[in-house]
MARSENU-760769 format. One record per residue (C-alpha): residue in three letters; x, z, y. Coordinates in Angstrom, 2 decimals. Example, Ala and Ser with C-alpha at 12.3 -4.5 7.8 and 13.67 -1.06 7.14 Angstrom:
<pts>
+--------+---------+---------+---------+
| residu |       u |       w |       v |
+--------+---------+---------+---------+
|    ALA |   12.30 |    7.80 |   -4.50 |
|    SER |   13.67 |    7.14 |   -1.06 |
+--------+---------+---------+---------+
</pts>
This chain:
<pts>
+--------+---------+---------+---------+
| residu |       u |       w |       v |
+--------+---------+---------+---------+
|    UNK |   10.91 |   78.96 |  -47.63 |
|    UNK |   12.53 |   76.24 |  -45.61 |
|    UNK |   11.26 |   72.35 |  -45.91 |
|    UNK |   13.98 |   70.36 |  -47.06 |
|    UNK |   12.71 |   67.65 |  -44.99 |
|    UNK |   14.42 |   65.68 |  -41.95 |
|    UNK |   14.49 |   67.77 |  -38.79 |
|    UNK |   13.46 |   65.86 |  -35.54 |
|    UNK |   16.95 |   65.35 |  -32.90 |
|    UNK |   14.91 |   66.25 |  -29.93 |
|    UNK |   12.47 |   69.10 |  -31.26 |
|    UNK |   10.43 |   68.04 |  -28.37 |
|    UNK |   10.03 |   64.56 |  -29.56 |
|    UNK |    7.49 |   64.07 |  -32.31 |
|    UNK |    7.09 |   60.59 |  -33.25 |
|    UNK |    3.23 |   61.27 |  -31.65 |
|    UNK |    5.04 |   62.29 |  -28.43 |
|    UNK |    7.21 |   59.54 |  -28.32 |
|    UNK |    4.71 |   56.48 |  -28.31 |
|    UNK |    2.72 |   57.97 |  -24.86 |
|    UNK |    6.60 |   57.87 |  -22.75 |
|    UNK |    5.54 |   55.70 |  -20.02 |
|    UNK |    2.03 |   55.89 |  -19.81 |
|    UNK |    1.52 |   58.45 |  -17.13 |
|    UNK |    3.67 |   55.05 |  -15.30 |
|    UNK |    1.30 |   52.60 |  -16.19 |
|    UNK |   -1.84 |   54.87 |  -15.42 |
|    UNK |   -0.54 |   55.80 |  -11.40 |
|    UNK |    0.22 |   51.61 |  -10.92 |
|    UNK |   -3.53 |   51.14 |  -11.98 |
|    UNK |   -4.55 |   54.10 |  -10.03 |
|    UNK |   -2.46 |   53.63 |   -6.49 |
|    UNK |   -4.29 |   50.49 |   -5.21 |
|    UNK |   -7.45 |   52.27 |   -5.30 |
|    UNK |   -5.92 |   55.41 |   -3.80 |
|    UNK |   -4.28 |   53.31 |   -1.43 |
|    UNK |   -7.46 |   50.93 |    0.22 |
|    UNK |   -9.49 |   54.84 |   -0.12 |
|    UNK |   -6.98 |   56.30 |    2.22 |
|    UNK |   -7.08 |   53.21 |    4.47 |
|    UNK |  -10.73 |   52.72 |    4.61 |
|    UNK |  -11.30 |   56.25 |    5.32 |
|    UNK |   -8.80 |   55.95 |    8.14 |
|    UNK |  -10.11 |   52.71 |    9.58 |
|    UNK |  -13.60 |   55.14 |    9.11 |
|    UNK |  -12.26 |   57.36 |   11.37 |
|    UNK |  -10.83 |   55.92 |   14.07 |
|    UNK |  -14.07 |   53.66 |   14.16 |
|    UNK |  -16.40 |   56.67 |   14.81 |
|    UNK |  -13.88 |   57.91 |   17.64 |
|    UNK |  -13.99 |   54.72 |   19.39 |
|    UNK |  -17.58 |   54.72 |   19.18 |
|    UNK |  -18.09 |   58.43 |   20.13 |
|    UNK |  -16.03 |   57.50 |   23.64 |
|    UNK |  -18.13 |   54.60 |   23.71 |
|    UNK |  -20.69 |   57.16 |   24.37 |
|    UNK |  -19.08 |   59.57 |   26.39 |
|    UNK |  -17.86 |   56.82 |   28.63 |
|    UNK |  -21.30 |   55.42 |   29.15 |
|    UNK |  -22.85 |   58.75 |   29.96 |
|    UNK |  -19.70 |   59.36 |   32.27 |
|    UNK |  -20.62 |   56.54 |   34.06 |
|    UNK |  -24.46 |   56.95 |   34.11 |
|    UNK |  -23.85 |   60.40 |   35.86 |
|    UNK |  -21.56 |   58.61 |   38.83 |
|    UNK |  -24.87 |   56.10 |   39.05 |
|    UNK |  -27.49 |   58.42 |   39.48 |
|    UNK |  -25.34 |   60.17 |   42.10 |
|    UNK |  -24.54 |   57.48 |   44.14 |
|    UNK |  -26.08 |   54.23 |   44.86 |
|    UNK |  -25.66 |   53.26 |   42.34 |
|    UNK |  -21.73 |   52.10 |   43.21 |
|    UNK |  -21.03 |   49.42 |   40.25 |
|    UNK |  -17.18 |   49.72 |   41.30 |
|    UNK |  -17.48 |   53.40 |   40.98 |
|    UNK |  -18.96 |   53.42 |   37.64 |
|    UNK |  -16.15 |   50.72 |   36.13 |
|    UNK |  -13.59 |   52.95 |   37.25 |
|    UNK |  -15.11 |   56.13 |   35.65 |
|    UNK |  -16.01 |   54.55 |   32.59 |
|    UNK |  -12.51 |   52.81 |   32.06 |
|    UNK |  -10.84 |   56.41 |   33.14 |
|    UNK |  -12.33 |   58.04 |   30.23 |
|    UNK |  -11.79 |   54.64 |   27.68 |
|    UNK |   -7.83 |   55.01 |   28.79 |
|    UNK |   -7.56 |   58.06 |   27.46 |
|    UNK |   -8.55 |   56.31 |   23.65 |
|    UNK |   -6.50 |   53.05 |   24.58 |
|    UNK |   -9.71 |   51.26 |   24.08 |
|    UNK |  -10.32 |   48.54 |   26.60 |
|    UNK |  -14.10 |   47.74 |   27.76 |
|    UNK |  -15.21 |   44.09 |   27.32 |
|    UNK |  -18.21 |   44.81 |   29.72 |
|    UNK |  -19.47 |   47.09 |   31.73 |
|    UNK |  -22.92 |   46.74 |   32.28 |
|    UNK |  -25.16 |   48.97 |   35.47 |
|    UNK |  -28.89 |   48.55 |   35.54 |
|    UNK |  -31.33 |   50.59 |   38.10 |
|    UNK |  -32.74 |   51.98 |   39.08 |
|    UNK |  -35.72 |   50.66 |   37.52 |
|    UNK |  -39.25 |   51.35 |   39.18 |
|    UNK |  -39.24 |   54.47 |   36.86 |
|    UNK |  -36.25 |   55.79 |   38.84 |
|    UNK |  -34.10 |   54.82 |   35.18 |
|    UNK |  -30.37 |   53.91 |   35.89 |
|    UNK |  -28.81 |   52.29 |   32.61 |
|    UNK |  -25.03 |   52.04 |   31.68 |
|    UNK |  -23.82 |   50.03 |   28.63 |
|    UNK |  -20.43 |   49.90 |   27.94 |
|    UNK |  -19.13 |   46.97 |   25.20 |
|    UNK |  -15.83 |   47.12 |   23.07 |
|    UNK |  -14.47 |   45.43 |   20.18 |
|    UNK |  -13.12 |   47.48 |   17.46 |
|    UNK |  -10.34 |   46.17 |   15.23 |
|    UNK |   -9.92 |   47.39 |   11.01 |
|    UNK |   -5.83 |   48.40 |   10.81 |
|    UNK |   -6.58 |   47.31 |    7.43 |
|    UNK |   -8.89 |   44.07 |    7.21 |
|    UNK |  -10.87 |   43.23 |    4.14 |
|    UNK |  -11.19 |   46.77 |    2.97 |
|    UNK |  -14.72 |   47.25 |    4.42 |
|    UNK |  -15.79 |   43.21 |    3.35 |
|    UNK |  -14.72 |   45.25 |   -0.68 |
|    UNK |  -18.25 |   46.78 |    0.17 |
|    UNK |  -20.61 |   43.97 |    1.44 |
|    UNK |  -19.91 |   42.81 |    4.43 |
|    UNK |  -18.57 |   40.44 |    6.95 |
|    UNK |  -16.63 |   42.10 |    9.51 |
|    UNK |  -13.35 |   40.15 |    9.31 |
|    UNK |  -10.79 |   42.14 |   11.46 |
|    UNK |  -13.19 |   43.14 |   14.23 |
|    UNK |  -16.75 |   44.48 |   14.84 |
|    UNK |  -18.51 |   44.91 |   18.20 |
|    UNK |  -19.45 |   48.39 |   19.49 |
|    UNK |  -21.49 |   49.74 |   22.15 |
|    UNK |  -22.32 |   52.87 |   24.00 |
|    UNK |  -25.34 |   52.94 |   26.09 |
|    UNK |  -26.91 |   56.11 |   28.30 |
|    UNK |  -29.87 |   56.16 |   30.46 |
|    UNK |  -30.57 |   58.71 |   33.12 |
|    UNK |  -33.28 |   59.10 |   35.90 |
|    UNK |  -31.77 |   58.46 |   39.57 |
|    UNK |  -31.37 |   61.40 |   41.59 |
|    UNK |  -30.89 |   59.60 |   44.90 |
+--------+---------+---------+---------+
</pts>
């Protein structure tokens, strides 16, 4: 037997259905911020750790010319900035020390790393502002 009742227009459209239109809306505007400083931070994240790893590499770079030559401070800037080009990062200092009675030759290299996005890492304690320093620092015994 058939119900004599009222047929819906739209048999997808139950009056239940009806009052959640727009919500899915509502739900992705409360959701994208959140997606959006995630995505940022992990991106600021990353290029933070490469900057630091050719901190590293640019320090040992350097600490290998020292211990071969006299160490040659001239030498040493020019290696270490060679390998910094190739990250666009520019060295604040460039700092040679050695050899030490030990026969130790140290190389610290200093640059300041700026957030794309500032703020996002001050959302998890912190005061960074838009920049934080970084170093890289290598020692090696002198082989001259």
């Amino acid at each position: 037997m058939r119900s004599l009742g009222r047929r819906p227009v739209h048999p997808g459209l139950t009056p239940e259905r009806r009052s959640e239109s727009g919500v899915a809306l509502i739900e992705f505007a409360f959701v994208l911020p959140i997606l959006l400083v995630l995505a940022m931070g992990m991106l600021d994240f990353g290029r933070a750790f490469h900057t630091k790893s050719l901190l590293d590499q640019a320090a040992r770079e350097g600490a290998r010319v020292a211990v071969v030559t006299s160490p040659d401070v001239d030498i040493v800037e020019s290696r270490v900035n060679a390998v910094l080009a190739s990250g666009g990062i520019v060295p604040t200092s460039v700092t040679v020390e050695g050899p030490d009675p030990a026969h130790m030759v140290t190389v610290t290299v200093n640059a300041t790393f700026t957030f794309i996005t500032p703020g996002v890492f001050a959302l998890v304690g912190g005061d960074y502002g838009n920049t934080i320093p970084m170093s890289g620092q290598t020692v090696m015994r002198f082989e001259g």
